[in-house]
C-alpha positions as CSV (number, residue, x, y, z in Angstrom):
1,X,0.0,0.0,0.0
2,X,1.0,3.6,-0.3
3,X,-0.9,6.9,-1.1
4,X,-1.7,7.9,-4.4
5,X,-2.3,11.3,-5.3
6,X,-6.1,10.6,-5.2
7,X,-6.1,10.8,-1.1
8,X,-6.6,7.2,-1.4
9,X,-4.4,4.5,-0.9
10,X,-3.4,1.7,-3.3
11,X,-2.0,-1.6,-3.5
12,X,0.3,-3.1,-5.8
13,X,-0.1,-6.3,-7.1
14,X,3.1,-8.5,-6.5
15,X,5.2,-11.0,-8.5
16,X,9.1,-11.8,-8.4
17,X,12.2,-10.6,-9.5
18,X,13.3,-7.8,-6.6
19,X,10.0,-6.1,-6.4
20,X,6.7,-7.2,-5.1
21,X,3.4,-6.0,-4.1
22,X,3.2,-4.1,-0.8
23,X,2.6,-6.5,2.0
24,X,2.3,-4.0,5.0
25,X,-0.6,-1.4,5.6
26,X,0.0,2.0,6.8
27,X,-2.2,1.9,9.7
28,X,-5.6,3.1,9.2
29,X,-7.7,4.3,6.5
30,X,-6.9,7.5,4.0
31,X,-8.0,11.3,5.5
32,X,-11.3,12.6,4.4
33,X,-11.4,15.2,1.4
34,X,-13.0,17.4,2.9
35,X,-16.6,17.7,4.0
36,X,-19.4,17.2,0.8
37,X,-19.8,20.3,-1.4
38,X,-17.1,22.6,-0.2
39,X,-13.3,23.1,1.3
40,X,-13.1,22.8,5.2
41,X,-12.5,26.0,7.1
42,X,-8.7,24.9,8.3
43,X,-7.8,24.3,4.3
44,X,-8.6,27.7,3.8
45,X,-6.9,29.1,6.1
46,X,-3.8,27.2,5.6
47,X,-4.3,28.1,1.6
48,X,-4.8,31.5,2.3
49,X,-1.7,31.8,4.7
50,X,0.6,29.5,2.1
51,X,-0.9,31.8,-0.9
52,X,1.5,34.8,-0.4
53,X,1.0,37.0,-3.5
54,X,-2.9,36.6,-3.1
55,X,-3.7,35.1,-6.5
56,X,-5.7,32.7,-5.9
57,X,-3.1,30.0,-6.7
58,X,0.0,28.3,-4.9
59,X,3.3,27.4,-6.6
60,X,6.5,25.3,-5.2
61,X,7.9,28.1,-4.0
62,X,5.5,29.0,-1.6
63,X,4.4,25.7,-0.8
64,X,8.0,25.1,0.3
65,X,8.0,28.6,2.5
66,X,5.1,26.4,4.4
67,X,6.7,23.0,4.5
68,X,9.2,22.5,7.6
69,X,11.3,19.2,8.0
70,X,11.8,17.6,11.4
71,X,15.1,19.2,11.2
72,X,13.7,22.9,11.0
73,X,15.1,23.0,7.0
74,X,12.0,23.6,4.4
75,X,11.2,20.6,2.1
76,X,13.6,20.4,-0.9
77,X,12.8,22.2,-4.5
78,X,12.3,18.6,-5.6
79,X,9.8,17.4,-3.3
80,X,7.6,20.8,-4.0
81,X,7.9,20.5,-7.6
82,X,6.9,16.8,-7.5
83,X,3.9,17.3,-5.1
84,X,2.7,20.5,-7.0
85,X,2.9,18.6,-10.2
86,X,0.9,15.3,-9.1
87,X,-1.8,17.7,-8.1
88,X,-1.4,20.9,-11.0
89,X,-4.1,18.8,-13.5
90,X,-4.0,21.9,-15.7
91,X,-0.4,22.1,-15.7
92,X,-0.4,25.9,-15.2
93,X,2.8,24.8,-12.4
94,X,-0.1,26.1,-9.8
95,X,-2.9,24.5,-7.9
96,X,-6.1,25.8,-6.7
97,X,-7.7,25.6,-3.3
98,X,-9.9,22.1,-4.1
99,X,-6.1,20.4,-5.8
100,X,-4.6,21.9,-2.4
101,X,-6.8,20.3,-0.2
102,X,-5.8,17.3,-2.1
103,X,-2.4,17.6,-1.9
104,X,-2.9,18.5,2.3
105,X,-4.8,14.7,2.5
106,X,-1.7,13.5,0.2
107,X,1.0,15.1,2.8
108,X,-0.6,14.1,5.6
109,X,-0.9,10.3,4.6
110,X,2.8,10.6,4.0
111,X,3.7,11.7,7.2
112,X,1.5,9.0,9.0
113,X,3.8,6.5,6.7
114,X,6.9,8.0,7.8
115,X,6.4,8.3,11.3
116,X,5.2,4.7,11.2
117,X,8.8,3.8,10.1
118,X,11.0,6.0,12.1
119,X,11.2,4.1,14.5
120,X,13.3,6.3,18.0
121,X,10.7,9.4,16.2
122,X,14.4,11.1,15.6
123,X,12.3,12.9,12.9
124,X,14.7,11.1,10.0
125,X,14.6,7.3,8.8
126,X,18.2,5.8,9.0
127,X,19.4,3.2,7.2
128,X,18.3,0.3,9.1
129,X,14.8,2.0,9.7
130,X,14.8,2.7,5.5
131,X,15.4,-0.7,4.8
132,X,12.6,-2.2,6.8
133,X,10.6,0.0,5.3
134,X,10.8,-0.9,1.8
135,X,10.4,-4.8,2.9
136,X,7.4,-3.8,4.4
137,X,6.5,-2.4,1.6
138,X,7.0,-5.3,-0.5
139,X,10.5,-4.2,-2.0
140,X,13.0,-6.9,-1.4
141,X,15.9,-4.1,-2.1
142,X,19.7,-5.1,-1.2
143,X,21.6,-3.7,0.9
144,X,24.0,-1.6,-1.5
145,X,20.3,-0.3,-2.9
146,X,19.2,0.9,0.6
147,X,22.7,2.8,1.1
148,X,22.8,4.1,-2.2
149,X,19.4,5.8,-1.8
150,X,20.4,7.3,1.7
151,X,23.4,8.3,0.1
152,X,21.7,10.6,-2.9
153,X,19.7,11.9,-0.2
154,X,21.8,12.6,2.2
155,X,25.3,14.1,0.6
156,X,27.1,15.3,3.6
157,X,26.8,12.9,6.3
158,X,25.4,9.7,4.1
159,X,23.7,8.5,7.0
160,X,19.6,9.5,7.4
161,X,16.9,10.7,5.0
162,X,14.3,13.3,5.9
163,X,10.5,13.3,5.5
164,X,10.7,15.5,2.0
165,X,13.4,13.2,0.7
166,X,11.7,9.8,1.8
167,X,8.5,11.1,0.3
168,X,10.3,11.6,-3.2
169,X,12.2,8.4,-3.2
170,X,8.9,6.4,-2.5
171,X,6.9,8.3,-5.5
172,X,9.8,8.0,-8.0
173,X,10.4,4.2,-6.9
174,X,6.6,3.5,-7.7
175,X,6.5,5.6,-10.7
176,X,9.6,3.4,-12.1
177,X,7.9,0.2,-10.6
178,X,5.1,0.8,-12.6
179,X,6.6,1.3,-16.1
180,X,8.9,-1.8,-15.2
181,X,6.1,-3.8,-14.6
182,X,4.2,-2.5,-18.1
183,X,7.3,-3.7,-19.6
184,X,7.6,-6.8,-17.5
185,X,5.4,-9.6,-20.0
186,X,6.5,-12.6,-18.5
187,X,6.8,-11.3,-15.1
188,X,10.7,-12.2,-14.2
189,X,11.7,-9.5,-13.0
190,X,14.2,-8.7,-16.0
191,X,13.2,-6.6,-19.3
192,X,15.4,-5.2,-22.2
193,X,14.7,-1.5,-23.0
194,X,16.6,0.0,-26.3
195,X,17.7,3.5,-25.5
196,X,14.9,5.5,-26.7
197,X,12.5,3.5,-25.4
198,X,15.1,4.1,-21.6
199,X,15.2,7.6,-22.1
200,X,11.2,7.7,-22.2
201,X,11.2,5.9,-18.9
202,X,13.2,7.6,-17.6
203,X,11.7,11.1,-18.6
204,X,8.0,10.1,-17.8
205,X,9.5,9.1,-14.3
206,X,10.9,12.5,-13.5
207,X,9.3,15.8,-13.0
């Protein structure tokens, strides 16, 4: 299971070959929207408080002047960009109060994920506490895998990974899943991908 961008979550169906469906829950069901027919008072406040320039819209930049890590930094250009995008269905690089409210269900599911594998609540998953994660999951990563992820996330002390940067590790790892597994026919685990056909993965993948 993890959240998809729908406030919803959703389960992967699993086969072999290093990747799997997604064994362990998340504990509890997905957030509300939002009450029937309208935006709930503490969206709109929020909204109107993240909405800086008063346009009526919200863009990564202010959404990451609102976003605060458990170690006081604001979430990284990359995790902003991501979430606005997953959420901006008109692709104006904005979104409006109803995609907000959305994207405050989506965040929220996200931290109620991460906190359910940070283990000692240090407000960053280590390698050990990573790794568990991902089994859970249904990811049968190896080792070298795990520390190669905290690694890219964390380039000065290669040791932990904040909310923002487990958050984009976990969408980009489904999004490749997914076109892995629309390539995957005979469900081994192994597929042969000519280079255009690589760089289109691995375009549609990114932001």
């Amino acid at each position: 299971m993890y959240p998809n961008p729908h406030g919803q979550y959703q389960q992967q169906g699993g086969y072999g070959g290093g990747y799997g469906g997604f064994q362990g829950g998340y504990g509890g069901g997905a957030p509300p929207m939002g009450p029937p027919g309208g935006v709930s008072p503490d969206i709109q406040q929020w909204f109107h408080t993240v909405d800086r320039d008063r346009s009526g819209k919200i863009n990564s930049h202010e959404l990451q002047s609102a976003l605060v890590n458990a170690q006081g930094k604001n979430f990284s250009d990359m995790a902003c960009q991501l979430m606005i995008g997953m959420f901006d269905h008109d692709k104006s690089g904005t979104i409006d109060i109803n995609e907000f409210q959305q994207l405050y269900s989506y965040i929220n599911q996200w931290l109620t994920v991460f906190r359910t594998y940070d283990r000692d609540n240090s407000g960053h998953i280590e390698e050990h506490e990573l790794a568990n994660a991902f089994q859970q999951m249904g990811f049968r990563f190896s080792p070298n895998f795990i520390q190669f992820l905290i690694h890219k996330s964390d380039l000065e002390a290669h040791k932990q990974m904040s909310v923002d940067q487990f958050i984009v590790a976990c969408v980009q790892i489904q999004r490749f899943t997914e076109a892995f597994r629309q390539r995957d026919n005979e469900r081994k685990g192994m597929i042969t991908l000519g280079f255009e056909d690589f760089l289109s993965v691995a375009l549609s993948c990114s932001i």
